[in-house]
Structure formats: structure tokens, C-alpha cells
N, C-alpha and C positions, 0 to 999 in steps of 0.2 A: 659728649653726652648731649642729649636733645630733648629738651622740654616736652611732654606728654600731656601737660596743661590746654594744650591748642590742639585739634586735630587738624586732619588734611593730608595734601600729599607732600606737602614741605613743612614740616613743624618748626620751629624757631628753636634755634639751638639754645641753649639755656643764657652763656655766656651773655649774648642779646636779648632774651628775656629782662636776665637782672640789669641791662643796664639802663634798658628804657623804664622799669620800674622805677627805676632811682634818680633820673635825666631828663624823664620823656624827652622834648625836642632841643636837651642843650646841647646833643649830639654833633649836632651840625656845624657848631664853633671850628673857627680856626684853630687845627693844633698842629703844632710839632713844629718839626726846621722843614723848611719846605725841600721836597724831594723833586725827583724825576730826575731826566738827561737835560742839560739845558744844550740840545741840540737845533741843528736846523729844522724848519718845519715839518711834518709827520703829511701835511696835507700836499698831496702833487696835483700840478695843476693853478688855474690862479681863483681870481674871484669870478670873471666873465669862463665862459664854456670855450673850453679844448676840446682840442681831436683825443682820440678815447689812445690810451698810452703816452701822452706826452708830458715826461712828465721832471720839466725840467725848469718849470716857474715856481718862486714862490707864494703862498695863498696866504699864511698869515704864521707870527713866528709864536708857536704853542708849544711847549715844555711836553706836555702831556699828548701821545699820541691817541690816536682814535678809530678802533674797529666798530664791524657791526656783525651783530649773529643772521643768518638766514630767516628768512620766518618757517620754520616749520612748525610751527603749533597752528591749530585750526582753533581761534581764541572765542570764537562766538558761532563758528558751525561754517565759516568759509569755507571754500573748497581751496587746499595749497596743487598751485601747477609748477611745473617745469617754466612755463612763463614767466611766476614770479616770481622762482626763484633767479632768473636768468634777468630778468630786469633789476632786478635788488641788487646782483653781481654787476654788472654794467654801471646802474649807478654809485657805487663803491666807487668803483674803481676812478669812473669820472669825476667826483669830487673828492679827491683823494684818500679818504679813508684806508687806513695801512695794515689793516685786518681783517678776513671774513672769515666769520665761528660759524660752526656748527654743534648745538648740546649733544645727548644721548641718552633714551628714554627706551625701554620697551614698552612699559604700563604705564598710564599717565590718567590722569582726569579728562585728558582734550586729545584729540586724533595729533599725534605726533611724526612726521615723516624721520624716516631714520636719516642720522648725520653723516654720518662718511660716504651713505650712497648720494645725498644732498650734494656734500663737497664735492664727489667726482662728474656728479652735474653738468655742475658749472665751472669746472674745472678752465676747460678753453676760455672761456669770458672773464677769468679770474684776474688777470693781468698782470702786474708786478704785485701784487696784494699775499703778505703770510696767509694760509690756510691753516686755521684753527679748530682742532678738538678740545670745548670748551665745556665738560671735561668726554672723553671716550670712557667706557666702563668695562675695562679686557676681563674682570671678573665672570662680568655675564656671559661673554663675547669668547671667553677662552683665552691666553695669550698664543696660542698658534695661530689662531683665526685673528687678532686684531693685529697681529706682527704682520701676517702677508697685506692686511689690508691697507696699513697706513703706510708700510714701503711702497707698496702699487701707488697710492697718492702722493709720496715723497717723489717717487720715482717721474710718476707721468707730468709731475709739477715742476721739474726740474730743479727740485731740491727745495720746496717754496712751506715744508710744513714744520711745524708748530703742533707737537702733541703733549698735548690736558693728557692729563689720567685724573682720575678718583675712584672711590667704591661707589656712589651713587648714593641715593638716598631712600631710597625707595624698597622696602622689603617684601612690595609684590613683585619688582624685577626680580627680585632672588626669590620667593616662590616660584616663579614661572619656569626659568631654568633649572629651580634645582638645586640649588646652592642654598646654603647657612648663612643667614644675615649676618648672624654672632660674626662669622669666620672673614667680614667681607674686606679687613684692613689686613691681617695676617698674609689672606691672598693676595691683596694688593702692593703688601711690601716685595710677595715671589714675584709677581706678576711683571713688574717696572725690572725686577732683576732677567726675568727668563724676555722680556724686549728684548733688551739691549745685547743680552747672548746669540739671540738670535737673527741681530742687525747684524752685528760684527760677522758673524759667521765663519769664526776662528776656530781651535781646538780648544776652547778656554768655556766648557758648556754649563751652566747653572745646572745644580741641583738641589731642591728643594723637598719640604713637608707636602706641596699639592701640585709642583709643577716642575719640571725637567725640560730642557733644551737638548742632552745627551743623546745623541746618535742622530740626530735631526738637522739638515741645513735648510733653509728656505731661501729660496732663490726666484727672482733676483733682488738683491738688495736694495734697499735704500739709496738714494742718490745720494744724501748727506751723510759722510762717513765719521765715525763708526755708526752714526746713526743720525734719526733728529731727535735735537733739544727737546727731554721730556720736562714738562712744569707740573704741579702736583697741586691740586686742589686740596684748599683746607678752609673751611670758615673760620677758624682761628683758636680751635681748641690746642692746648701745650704738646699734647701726644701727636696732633697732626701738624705742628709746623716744625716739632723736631724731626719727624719725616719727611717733610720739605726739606728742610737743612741738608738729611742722612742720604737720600737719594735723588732727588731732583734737580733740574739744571735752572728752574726758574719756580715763582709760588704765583698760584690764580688763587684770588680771593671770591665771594659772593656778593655781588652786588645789592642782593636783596636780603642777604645776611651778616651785614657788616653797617659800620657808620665811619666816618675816619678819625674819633677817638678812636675806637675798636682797633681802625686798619691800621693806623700810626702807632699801638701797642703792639698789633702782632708784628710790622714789619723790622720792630726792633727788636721781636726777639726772634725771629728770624736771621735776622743779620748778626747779634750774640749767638747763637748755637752755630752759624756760620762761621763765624770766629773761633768760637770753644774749636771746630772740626779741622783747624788751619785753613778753611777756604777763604777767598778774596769776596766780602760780600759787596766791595764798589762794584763788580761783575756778574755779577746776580742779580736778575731784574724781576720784576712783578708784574703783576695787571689783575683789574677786577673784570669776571666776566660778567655774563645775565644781567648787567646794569639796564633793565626795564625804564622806558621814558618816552616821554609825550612830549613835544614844545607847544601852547597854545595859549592864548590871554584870553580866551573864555573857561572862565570857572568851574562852569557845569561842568563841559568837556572834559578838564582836567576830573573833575569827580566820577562822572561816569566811566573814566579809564578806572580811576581805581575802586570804583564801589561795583560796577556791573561787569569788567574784565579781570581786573588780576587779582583782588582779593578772592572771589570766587575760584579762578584757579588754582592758587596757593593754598585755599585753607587758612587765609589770615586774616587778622581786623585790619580794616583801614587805616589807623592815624599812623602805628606804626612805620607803613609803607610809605603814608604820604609823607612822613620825616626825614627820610632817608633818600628816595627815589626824585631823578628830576623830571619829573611829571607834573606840569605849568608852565608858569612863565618864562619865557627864555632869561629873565631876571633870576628867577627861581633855580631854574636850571645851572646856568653858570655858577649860582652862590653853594650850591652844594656841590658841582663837581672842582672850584676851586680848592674847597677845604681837602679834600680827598687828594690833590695836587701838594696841598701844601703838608698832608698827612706823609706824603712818599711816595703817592701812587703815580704809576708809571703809564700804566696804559690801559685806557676804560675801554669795555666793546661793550656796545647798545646795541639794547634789542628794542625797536618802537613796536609801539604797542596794537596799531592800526597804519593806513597811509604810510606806508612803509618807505617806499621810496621820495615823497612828498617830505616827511620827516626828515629826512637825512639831509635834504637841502635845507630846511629851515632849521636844523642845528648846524650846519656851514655855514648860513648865513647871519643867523640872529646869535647864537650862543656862542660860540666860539669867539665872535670880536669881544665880547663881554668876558670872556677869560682874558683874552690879549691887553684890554683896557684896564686890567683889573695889574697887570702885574707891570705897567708902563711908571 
């Protein structure tokens, strides 16, 4: 359920309503047993600049891996080009960064370029990097149209994607098409089922209340067989992460709708219903997507991202946002994305908020030692 107290185009789900009511900023505390993989570095590449693919030094040793979304939002009336997106992928990739997302919007407050056409972009320039649907909405989309779509990009990537699902949030995307906002989880439980009927492309065909695979193969497949790894977005309501648990291979949380008391609550009950289902939840991974941020030590700056950019696009008051989000100080920054590390989270993809590619180097270079130094 989603609080109706707030307008916009993202209203604040209630569950984070009540708790900044009752917490304002104690959110950001360290909680839980600290999570992730404690594997080798997520960053390829070193500290000084490589040849673009090489990616066989280490840069710094981080628990927590690190994607970035494309910029497709036109956030202040920019023009978004194929340039930039093709330079945001090149830089990814150069300083290692181990995820490039793309959202999915039809109707929005701000000129949105569509995602999966984004991904297949820049697909060439993409490099070893997962391609992320952070989430894709097959609701809208149809599941026959987003199954050939996201095989075509599994396929031409050589097996390199990573598909979000959700319903979306937005009930002028579902005016526009046509669909029943009420209806948009029901479909989305068919929807994740008549996928994967129709990656596999067996004898074995879903049928459903609003969607059927039956008599239908789409070809050609997926490179990753039976499919790719679907993850299931949920802000952290009980109904959506027992859904997580019932169908999904992985859980995407909201970055600008979570805090990591929140996130350290939901991913334990995530990993409980995982359990209740006899699944293996140490094999079951996470990550928060739309993690919005700025690195900068001027103040104003930092304010101005969030009182003339993203509160305005969201529909939301500032303090909440400035609580949660690492927009400031690279000090700033590190201290909320640690707690969230030591909450469970596995893997954050940031989307900055301007200076896009400029950004990215100054959280490789200033934030990230500051996680490293923090867990030495």
C-alpha cells in the first residue's frame, strides 16, 4: 500500500512514511550482521587508467559491488543523445563498474527515453558489464513483446542480462495502455510465469487468468538457458517480498524507498519465506536499484540536487530524501552506503544526478576508499 498523503509521481509507500514519522534521520544507523559476498573486487581495472576491457587488476577490495543506471531522464530539460549514453557505457565500463541499468517509464513528469531500446544502444560499448532491467514493466509491454525483447538483448549480449520485473508505479502508465491498475500484481505474477514458458520454449506452456504461452514459440531464444535470472522488485511491502521469495531468482529493492533499517528487515524476511519454500537463501542475492546521488563538498550543490532536481521530479519533501540518499559529501556518501552494506545489501547501481560521467570517477575515487577504510 502507498501513502496518498504525498502527491506526485512516486508517492512514498506508507511502510517509509511510518518510519521516518517515528525515526526521522535515526535511519541511517548501522544495523544488522553485515552482509554481501565477501568476494574479490567488483571494480576491474586499477586506480591509474586502462586500456578499455582489461580487466584483470585489482582497484580496491569492496564487499559491495557497484552498477550505474543510463541517464535517461531529461532532469532539468537536457537534451539525452546516443552520445551520452555511449559515453556513460564506456565510462562504466573503464572504471569498473559491474552493472549498467536501464528503468521503465511510459508517462513520467520528465522526457524519459525508453530502457531496453537504451540498453541495446550501447550494447557494443557495454563490455563485460551485466545489462540491467532496473525494473522492465511486461505489464505494459505485454509478455510476448517483452519476452522477444529481452531474449534479443540476452542473445546479442552473449548471455550478459539481468531482468527486473515489477508492475510499475505509475497508474497513468496503465491508463495509457489500457490496463487495470487494481489488476497490475495479479498480472504480474502471469506475466514472470508466461517469461520463462516462453524462454524455455518446451511443451510445458503456462496458462493463465490474462496471459497464455500455449500454441506460441518465440524464437530465437535467450542465450542463458532456460532463461535469464529474473529479480523482482518490491519496496518492501510483506505481499511483494513473499513474491520475491514464490517466483523470483533475485530481490531489487528502491533506493529512494527504503533506508537499511527497512532494507535489513525486508531482507530477512525475504531469506525466512525463502526458507519456509525449501529454497537456499545463501544463493539468493539482492541489490538496490535507482540509488540517486551526487558526490560534492559544496553544500549549496548538494542542496540544489535535491531541492531544484529530484524532489521536484519525485513529488517528495526534501529532508526525507536528503536522509537516505548519498547526495554530498563523499564522507556523507560512504556513511550511508556502508550501513546499507552492513544492512545485507549486495549490490547498489547509482544513478547521478548531473555530471554523469564526471560523477562516476569521483565516487571511484573519493567514496569507495572510504568504504574500504571503513571496514580495514
Amino acid at each position: 500500500m502507498m501513502s496518498q498523503g504525498i502527491t506526485g509521481s512516486h508517492p512514498i509507500p506508507r511502510h517509509v512514511v511510518g518510519h521516518f514519522a517515528s525515526h526521522g534521520d535515526a535511519g541511517i544507523g548501522v544495523i544488522g550482521a553485515e552482509g554481501g559476498r565477501n568476494v574479490a573486487s567488483p571494480w576491474r581495472g586499477s586506480a591509474r587508467a586502462v586500456p578499455r576491457g582489461s580487466n584483470t587488476l585489482s582497484w580496491h577490495v569492496t564487499r559491495m559491488e557497484f552498477g550505474v543506471h543510463l541517464p535517461l531522464i531529461s532532469f532539468t530539460g537536457e537534451h539525452r543523445s546516443l552520445d551520452d549514453l555511449l559515453a556513460l557505457t564506456r565510462a562504466a565500463d573503464d572504471l569498473g563498474y559491474t552493472h549498467l541499468c536501464a528503468n521503465d517509464h511510459l508517462v513520467f513528469s520528465r522526457p524519459w527515453l525508453d530502457g531496453p531500446t537504451a540498453l541495446a544502444a550501447v550494447l557494443a560499448q557495454s563490455g563485460r558489464m551485466t545489462l540491467a532491467t532496473t525494473v522492465a514493466v511486461p505489464v505494459l509491454r505485454g509478455p510476448a513483446a517483452t519476452a522477444k525483447i529481452l531474449a534479443a538483448l540476452d542473445l546479442l549480449s552473449g548471455g550478459r542480462l539481468l531482468v527486473g520485473l515489477g508492475p510499475g508505479s505509475s497508474a497513468r502508465d496503465y491508463e495509457l495502455v489500457g490496463v487495470s491498475f487494481e489488476e497490475r500484481w495479479k498480472r504480474l505474477d502471469e506475466a514472470v510465469q508466461t517469461l520463462r514458458a516462453y524462454w524455455r520454449a518446451d511443451d510445458v506452456a503456462f496458462e493463465g487468468t490474462f496471459y497464455s504461452s500455449a500454441g506460441f514459440t518465440l524464437r530465437p531464444t535467450p542465450a542463458q538457458r532456460p532463461g535469464p535470472p529474473i529479480w523482482i522488485g518490491s519496496w518492501g511491502s510483506a505481499a511483494g517480498l513473499r513474491r520475491v521469495a514464490r517466483l523470483a531468482d533475485g530481490w531489487l529493492a528502491s533506493g529512494y524507498n527504503t533506508n537499511p533499517e527497512l532494507f535489513a528487515q525486508a531482507w530477512s524476511d525475504v531469506q525466512a519465506e525463502l526458507a519456509a519454500r525449501g529454497r537456499d537463501a545463501a544463493r539468493f542475492p539482492n541489490g538496490i536499484a535507482t540509488m540517486w546521488c551526487y558526490v560534492t563538498d559544496d553544500r549549496a550543490r548538494a542542496d540544489a540536487m535535491l531541492t531544484d532536481v529530484l524532489a521536484p521530479l519525485l513529488g517528495r519533501p526534501v529532508e526525507p530524501l536528503r536522509s537516505i540518499l548519498p547526495i554530498g559529501s563523499a564522507e556523507d556518501c560512504a556513511r550511508k552506503l556502508l550501513a546499507y552494506e552492513r544492512a545485507g545489501a549486495q549490490r547498489v547501481f547509482l544513478w547521478p544526478l548531473a555530471d554523469e560521467c564526471a560523477q562516476l570517477e569521483l565516487f571511484r575515487e573519493r567514496v569507495v576508499p572510504l568504504l574500504d577504510a571503513e571496514r580495514a
